[in-house]
N, C-alpha and C positions, 0 to 999 in steps of 0.2 A: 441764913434763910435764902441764900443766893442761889444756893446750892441745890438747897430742895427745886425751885424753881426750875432751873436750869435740867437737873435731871427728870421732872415731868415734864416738860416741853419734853427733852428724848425720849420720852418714854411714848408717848403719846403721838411725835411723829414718827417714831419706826411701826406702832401700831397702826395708824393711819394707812402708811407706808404698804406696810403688808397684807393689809386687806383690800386694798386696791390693783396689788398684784393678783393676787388670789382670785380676783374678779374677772382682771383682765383676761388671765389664764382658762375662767371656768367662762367663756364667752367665745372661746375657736370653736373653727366650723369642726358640727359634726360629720361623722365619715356618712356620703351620700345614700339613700334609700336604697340605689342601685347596685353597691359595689355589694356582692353572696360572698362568705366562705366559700372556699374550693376545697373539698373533702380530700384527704389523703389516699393516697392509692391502695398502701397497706394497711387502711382502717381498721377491719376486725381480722388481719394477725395477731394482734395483742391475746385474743382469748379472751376478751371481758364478756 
């Protein structure tokens, strides 16, 4: 019974664990309003 114990607590904190990463991650800064795309020079070469 030790066992099962033991292995929900791990289980439980690598859950924890990784949705706090997750968070962390989905909380950097976005890229500024200011920064455009700069269009390709040879944009419509392709032929599309």
């Amino acid at each position: 019974m030790a066992m099962f114990w033991l292995f929900l607590t791990l289980v439980i904190v690598l859950v924890v664990g990784n949705a706090l990463t997750l968070l962390r991650t989905a909380k950097k800064p976005k890229i500024p309003g200011g920064v455009r795309p700069k269009p390709y020079q040879d944009d419509d070469e392709a032929g599309w």
